[in-house]
N, C-alpha and C positions, 0 to 999 in steps of 0.2 A: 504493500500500500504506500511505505513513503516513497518508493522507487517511482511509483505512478504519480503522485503528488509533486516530485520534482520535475518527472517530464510536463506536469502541465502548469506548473507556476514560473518555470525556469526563471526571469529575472524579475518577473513582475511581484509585488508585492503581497505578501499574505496578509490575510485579513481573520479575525476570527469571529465566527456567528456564534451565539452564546443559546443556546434553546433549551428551554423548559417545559416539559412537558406534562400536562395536567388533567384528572379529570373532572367533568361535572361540578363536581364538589369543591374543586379548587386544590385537591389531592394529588401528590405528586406520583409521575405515573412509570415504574423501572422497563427497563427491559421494552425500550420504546423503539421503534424506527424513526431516525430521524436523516432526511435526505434534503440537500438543494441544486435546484434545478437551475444551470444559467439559461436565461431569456432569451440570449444568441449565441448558437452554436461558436466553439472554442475549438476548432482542428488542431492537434497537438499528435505526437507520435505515440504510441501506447506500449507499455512494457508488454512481454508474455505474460499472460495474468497465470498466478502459481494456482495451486493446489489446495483448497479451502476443507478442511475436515468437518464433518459431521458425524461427532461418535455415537456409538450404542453403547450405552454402561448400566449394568444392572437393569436393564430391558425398559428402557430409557431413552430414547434421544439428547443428544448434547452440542446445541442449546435447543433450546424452545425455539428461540427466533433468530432467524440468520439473516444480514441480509449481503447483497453482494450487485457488483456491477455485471451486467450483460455479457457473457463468452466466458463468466470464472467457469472454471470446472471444479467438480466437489469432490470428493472422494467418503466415503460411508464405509469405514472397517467397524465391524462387530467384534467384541471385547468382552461377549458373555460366554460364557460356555455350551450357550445354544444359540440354535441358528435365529436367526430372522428374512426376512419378506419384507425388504422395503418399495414402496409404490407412490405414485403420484397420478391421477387421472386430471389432475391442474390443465386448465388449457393453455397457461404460462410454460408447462413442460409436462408430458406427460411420459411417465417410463416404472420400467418393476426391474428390478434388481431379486430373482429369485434367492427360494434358500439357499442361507450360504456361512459359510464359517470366515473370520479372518475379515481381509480387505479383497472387495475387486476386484481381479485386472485391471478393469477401464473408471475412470471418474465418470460421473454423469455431469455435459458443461448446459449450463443456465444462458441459454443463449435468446430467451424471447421476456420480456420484461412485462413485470406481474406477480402476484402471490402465485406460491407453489404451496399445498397442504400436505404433508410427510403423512405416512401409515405404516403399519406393518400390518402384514395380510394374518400374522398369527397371533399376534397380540394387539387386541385391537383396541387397549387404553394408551397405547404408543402412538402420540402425533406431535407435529412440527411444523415450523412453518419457513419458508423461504421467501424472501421480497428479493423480487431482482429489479434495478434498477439502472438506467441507462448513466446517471452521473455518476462521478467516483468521488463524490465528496458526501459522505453519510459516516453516519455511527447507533450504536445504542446507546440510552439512556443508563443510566447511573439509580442507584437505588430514590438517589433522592431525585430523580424525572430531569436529570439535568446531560448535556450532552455539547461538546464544541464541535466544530466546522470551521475546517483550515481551506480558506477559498484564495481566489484571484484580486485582489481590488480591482476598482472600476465597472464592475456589471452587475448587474440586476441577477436576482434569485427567487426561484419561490421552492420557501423551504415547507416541508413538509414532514408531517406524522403518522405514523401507523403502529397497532398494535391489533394481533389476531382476534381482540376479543372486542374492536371497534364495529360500532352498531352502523354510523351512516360510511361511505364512500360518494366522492371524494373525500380523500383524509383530512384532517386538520391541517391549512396551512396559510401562509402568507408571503406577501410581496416584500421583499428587501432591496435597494441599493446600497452598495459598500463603498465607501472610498478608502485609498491608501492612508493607513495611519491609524484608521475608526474601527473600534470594533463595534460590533451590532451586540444586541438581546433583545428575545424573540419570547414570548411564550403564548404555547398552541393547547388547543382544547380539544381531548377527544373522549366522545360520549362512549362508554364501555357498558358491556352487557354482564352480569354477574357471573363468576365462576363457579359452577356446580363443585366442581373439582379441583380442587387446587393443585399446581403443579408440583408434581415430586421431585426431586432434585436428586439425581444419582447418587445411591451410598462412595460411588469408588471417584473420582478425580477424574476428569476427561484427561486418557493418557497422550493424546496426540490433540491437542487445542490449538487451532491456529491455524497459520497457514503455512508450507513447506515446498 
């Protein structure tokens, strides 16, 4: 990610967006999607995007929410000692990953921008989600709904939020222009639907976290 961030700031000046993400209630909101979109296309040369992991742990997904630019490839090794059935019928990406032990041969690349909804075909309280997006300037939120964005000065953005368990689409967002020097703060509202379930959080450590 900073290898791409350099190809697309090269000399021009960073800016930082500062975004807070909240819901309803004025509650700050973790584990948020947060992305900004420039206003006018930015042709810049683009690194090989690496290898982005999504693990299995303790019959798990690891994270909950991923998100990624357009052409990452993912990679999904299982790290339980039983198989899993990973699937997507997403029209952002649709593909099955049969039972399988270990990691895959091949990644699966996120190549059409949109929510992707993870599954497994054999445990079916295993789900996930991927936001693919065409800019490469996003992150997630922070426990306390807070998140920066390292941009370009000089252009217009509409930054924007997502989280799996958002009621309306389009997401919460807004219009910003940056200039060199200024940083911005934003905060975005997004109306959430109760969790039945709360998310379980793997007993064991994502062994491979990141990207490689």
């Amino acid at each position: 990610m900073a290898l791409i961030l350099g190809l697309l700031l090269g000399n021009a000046h960073a800016v930082t967006i500062r975004v807070n993400v909240l819901d309803s209630d004025g509650k700050p909101i973790g584990q948020a999607a947060v992305y900004a979109t420039p206003d006018t296309p930015q042709p810049v040369a683009r690194a090989k995007p690496k290898t982005l992991i999504i693990d299995q742990v303790d019959k798990e997904f690891v994270n909950h929410l991923t998100i990624v630019q357009t052409g990452t490839p993912v990679s999904f090794p299982n790290h339980d000692k039983i198989r899993h059935h990973v699937y997507s019928f997403s029209e952002a990406k649709n593909f099955e990953l049969p039972l399988y032990e270990g990691t895959p041969a091949k990644p699966v690349v996120f190549d059409k921008a949109g929510v992707v909804t993870l599954g497994c075909n054999i445990h079916d309280w295993m789900s996930a989600y991927v936001l693919v997006v065409d800019s490469p300037f996003f992150a997630l939120t922070d426990n306390q709904g807070a998140a920066q964005l390292e941009v370009p000065a000089g252009h217009g953005y509409a930054v924007s939020a997502w989280h799996p368990q958002v009621k309306k689409r389009p997401p919460g967002n807004a219009k910003v222009t940056v200039a060199a020097g200024n940083s911005t703060e934003l905060a975005l509202t997004l109306d959430l639907k109760k969790s039945f379930r709360p998310i379980r959080l793997p007993a064991t450590a994502n062994l491979d976290a990141g990207y490689r």
